[in-house]
N, C-alpha and C positions, 0 to 999 in steps of 0.2 A: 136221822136220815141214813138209809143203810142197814139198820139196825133196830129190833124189837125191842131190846133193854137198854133203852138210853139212861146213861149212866151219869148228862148233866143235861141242863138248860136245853144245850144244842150239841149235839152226838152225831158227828159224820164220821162215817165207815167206809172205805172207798177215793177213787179219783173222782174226778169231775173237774169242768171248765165253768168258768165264771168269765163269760164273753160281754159283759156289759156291765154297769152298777157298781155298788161300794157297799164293804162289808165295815160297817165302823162299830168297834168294838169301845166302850169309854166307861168311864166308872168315879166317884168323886173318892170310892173304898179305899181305904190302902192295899186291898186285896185285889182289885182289878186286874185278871190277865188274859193276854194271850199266847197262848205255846202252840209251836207248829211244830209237831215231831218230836216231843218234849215228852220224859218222864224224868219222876224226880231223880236222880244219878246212884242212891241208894240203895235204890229197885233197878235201874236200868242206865248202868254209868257208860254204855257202850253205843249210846245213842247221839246222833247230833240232831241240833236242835235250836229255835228260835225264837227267846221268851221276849216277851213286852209286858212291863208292868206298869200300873199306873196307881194315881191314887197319890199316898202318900211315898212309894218306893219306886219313884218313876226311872226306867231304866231299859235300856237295848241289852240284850246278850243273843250273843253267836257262841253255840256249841259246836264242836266235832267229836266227833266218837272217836273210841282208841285207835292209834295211828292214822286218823285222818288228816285234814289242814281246812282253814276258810280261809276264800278267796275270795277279791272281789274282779269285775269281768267288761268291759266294754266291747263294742261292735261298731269300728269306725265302718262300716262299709264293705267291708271285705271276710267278717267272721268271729267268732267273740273272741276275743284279745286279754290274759288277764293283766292286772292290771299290779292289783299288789296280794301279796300271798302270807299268809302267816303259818308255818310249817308245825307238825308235832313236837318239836324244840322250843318252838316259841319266835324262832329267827324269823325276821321281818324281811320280805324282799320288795320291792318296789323294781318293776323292769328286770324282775327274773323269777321264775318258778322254784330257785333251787338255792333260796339263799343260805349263807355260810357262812352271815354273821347274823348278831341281836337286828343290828339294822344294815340291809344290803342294797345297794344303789346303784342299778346298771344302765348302760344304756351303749349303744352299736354305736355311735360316735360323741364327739365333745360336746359337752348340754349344761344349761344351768341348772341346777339341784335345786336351787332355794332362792326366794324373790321377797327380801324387805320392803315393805313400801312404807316410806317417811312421807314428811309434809314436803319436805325440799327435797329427798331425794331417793334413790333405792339403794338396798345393799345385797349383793349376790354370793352365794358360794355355787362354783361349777365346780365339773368334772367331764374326766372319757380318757381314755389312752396313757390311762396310767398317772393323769395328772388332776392336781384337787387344787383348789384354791379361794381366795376372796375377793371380791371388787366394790368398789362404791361409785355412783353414780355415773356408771359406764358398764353399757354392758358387754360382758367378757369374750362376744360371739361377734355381734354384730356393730359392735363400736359407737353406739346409741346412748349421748350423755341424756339424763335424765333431767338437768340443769346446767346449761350452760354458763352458769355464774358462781358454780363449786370447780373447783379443782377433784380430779380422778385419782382415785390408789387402787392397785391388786397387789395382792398378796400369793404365791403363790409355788406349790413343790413339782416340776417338770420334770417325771421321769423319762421322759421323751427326749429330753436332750439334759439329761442327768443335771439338775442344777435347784436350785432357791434362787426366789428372787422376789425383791421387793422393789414397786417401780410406782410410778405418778405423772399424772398429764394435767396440766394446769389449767384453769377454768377458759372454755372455750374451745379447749384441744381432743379428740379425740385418740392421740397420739401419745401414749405413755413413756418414758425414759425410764431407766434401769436406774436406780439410785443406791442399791444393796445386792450384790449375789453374790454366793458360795458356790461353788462348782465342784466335781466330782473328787478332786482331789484334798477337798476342803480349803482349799484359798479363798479369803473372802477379799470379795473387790468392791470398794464405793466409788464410784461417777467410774467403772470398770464394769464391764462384761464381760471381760477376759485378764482375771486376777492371777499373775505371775510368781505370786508368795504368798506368805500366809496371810497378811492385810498388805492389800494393794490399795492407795489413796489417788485419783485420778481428777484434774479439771481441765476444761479446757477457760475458764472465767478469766481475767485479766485485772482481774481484783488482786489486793493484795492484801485482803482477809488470811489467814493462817490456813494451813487445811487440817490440822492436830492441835488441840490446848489438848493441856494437860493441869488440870486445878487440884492445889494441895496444901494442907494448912503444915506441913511436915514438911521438915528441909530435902528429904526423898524426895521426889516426881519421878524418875527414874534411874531402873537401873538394867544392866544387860551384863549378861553371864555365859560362859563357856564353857562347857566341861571336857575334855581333849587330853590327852596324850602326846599329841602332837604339837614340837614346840611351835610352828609359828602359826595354830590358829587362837585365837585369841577376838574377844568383843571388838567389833568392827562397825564404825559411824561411817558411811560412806553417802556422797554428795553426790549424782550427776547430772550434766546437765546436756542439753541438745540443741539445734539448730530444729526449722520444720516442727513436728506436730509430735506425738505418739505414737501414732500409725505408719508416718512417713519421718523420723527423726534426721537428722542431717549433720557431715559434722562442724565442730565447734570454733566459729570464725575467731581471728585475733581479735584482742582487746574485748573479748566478752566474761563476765563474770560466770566464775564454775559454780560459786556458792559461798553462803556466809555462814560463820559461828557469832552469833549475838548475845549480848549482856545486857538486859536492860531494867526499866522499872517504870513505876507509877510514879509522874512528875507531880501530881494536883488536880490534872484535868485530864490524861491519856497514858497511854505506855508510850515509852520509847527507848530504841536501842540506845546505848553510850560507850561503849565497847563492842567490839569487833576483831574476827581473825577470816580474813577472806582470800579467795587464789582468782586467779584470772589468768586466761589462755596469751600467752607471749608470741604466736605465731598461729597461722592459719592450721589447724588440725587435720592429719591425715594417720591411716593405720601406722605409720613408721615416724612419723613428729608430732609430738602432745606438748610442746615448750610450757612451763608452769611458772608465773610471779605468786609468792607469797608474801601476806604482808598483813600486818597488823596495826589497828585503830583503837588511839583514844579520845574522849572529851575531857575538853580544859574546864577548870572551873570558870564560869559566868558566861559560859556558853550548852548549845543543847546539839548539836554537832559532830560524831565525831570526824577525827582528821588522822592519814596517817600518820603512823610513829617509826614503823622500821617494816622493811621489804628484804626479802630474799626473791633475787631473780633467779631465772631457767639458770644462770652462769653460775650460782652459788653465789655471787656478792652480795652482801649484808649492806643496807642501806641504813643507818640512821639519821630521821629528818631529811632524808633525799631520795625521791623517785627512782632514782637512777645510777645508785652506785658502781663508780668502776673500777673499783677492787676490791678484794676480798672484804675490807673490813672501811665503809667509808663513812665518814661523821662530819656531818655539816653543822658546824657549832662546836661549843668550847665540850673539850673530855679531861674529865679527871680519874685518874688511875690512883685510888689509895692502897695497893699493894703492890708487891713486885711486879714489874713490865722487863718482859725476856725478850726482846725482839731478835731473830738472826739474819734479816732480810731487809734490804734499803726501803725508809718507812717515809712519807712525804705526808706533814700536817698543813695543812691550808688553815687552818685557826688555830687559837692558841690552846697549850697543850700543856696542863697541870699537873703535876707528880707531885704527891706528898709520902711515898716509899720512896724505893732504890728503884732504879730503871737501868736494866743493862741493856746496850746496844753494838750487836757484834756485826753489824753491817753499817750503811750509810744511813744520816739523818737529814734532811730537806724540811727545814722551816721557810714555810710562806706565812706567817703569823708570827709569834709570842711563843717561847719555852719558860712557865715557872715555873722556879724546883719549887724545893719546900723552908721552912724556915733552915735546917741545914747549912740548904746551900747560897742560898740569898735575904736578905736580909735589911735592918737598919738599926744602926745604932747613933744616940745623941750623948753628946758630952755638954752637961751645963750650964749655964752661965758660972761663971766666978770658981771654977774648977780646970782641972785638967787632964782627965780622964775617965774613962767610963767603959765597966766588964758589959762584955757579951756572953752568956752562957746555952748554948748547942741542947733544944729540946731533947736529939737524941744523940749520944755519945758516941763518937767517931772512931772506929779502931785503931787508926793512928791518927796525929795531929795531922793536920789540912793545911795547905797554905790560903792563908787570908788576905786579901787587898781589900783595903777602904776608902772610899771616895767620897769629899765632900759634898752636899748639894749645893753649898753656898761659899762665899770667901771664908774659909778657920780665922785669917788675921793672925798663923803663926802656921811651924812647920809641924806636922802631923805624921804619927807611927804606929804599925801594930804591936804590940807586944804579948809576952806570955800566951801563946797559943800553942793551946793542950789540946786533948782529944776530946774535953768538955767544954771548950770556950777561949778567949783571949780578950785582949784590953786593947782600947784605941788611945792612943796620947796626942796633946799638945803641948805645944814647946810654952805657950803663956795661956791663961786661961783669958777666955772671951770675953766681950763683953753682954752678950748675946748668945744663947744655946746655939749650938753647931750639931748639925748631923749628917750622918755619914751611911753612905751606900756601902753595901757589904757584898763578898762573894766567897763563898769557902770552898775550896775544889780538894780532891787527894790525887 
């Protein structure tokens, strides 16, 4: 058609319109073709072109000749529109003529890119305004759960308000919470949207689930390091606590707990603490009074409990075994000092009070209880039956001899004396020996 020397089957030379009917071209050959604008690239590589082959080598190709592009083009109503474009690079653009990357993805405002369809539910990646992301069964525009019996996640990088963020709406919600973001300074914040350090941990729950484990078969779990110049920075554990919310914080009324240091373990059926170091507010808090009690907790054996042991109040007094010490140094219950005790200042025991060293006191003493020294200075010694005398010898040897007085606890039945008292020891006498052991109270003073 067209043409004198047809050169195949069907030779058209020319345009023309084909305003009705179908041209079906089919073949069972592996050779079967048809080419629109097509020679073979070896003779004519600067052609574009349209092959269909059938048979056994069934196949579409779209050529473009040197430096062209194929595109492909729609007409909603208003004009052909293309649609996606593939450049003489090879770059793919979908929603843009002039893409500038392998695969480019445009669009004039925020859009979903990609639409999973599960059995239960769909999964999305969008984009627009600089920001890309994922979602599952929610969609990321119009807030449209897929299944209102999954729970919702996005995923997603915001360079519109510089951030990451990973967030989730629970089945039924279309309403997602923020559960993970890092923000432009790199802080990352959990149950936060607005992460104050490098990991900020946030809840508003009333659980008292942990908000950090930390699991380790190694005696490490943690450590914290300083590198500084500067003497007084150094690794810092710091506690605080508030009154009100997060948002609206308040300050810290008396009698409320600052924070705990806990020691605990695996009983057989749960953890629990058993030691403890905790502080609590001693007055109402305000910028110019922070009053502090410290005080520290153990467990007894055959209980799971702990109780306190010793407090420091806002005053400095050291309480042991009392809430509420009121001086410096106060002990509810029996103290033993086994080394030197220097006191310079009038000391007042309410119980009794054991010394097995030397105790100087160069101020006043006030016993409301018991004073025992040590063997030293008090003591007891028996003399016999059917004797009449009996050494005492001084575990620790006296610089000079001591004066001794002894006292019977029962009738001697004769008249009774100390003798030979050295700086190791002395002998108690009776004038007739008993009939019955006799012993004797002692007291050795210098």
């Amino acid at each position: 058609m067209g043409t004198t020397a047809p050169g195949d089957k069907l030779h058209i030379v020319g345009g023309g319109v084909l305003s009705e009917g179908t041209f079906h071209f089919g073949s069972s050959a592996a050779n079967a073709l048809l080419s629109l604008g097509y020679i073979e690239p070896a003779t004519q590589p600067n052609t574009s072109y349209l092959k269909v082959a059938g048979g056994g080598n069934n196949s579409l190709q779209l050529g473009a000749a040197s430096g062209g592009f194929i595109a492909l083009e729609t007409n909603p109503g208003t004009g052909r529109v293309t649609r996606l474009k593939v450049d003489v690079n090879g770059n793919v653009g979908i929603g843009t003529t002039a893409p500038a990357s392998i695969l480019h993805l445009a669009a004039a405002t925020p859009t979903q890119i990609f639409q999973a369809t599960g059995v239960a539910s769909k999964g999305y990646v969008f984009g627009g305004n600089n920001n890309i992301g994922l979602a599952t069964n929610r969609h990321p525009f119009t807030g449209t759960l897929d299944n209102v019996a999954l729970a919702s996640w996005n995923l997603g990088l915001f360079n519109s308000g510089d951030f990451f963020d990973i967030a989730r709406a629970p089945a039924g919600s279309s309403t997602a919470t923020s559960l993970l973001r890092i923000n432009s300074s790199g802080n990352v914040g959990i149950g936060t949207t607005a992460p104050t350090s490098a990991l900020t941990l946030a809840s508003t729950s009333l659980s008292t689930a942990a908000q950090l484990e930390i699991h380790n078969v190694s005696a490490v779990g943690a450590e914290l390091y300083t590198h500084s110049d500067t003497g007084f920075r150094a690794p810092t554990v710091l506690l605080n606590r508030s009154g009100g919310t997060q948002s609206s914080p308040t300050a810290v009324p008396n009698s409320y707990r600052l924070g705990y240091f806990q020691l605990g373990g695996y009983n057989g059926s749960t953890y629990l603490p058993s030691a403890e170091m905790s502080a609590i507010a001693s007055q109402n808090w305000t910028s110019s009074a922070m009053g502090t009690d410290l005080f520290f907790s153990t467990t007894a054996n055959g209980s799971t409990s702990p109780s306190e042991r010793l407090r420091i109040t806002q005053a400095g007094n050291v309480g042991i075994g009392i809430a509420l010490p009121t001086e410096r140094l106060h002990v509810a219950g029996n103290a033993l000092v086994a080394g030197t005790l220097t006191v310079t200042q009038p000391v007042t025991f309410q119980s009794t009070l054991t010394v097995t060293g030397n105790a100087t006191f160069s101020g006043n003493i006030t016993l409301n209880g018991k004073l025992i020294g040590n063997a030293n200075t008090r003591g007891q010694v028996t003399i016999a039956s059917a004797t009449t005398s009996a050494n005492y010898t001084f575990p620790v040897a006296y610089a000079a001899a001591p004066n001794v007085i002894a006292t019977p606890t029962s009738n001697p039945g004769a008249n009774f004396w100390v003798s030979n008292v050295t700086t190791t020891g002395f002998t108690v006498n009776l004038a007739a020996a008993p009939a019955a052991a006799v012993t004797f109270n002692f007291q050795a003073q210098q």
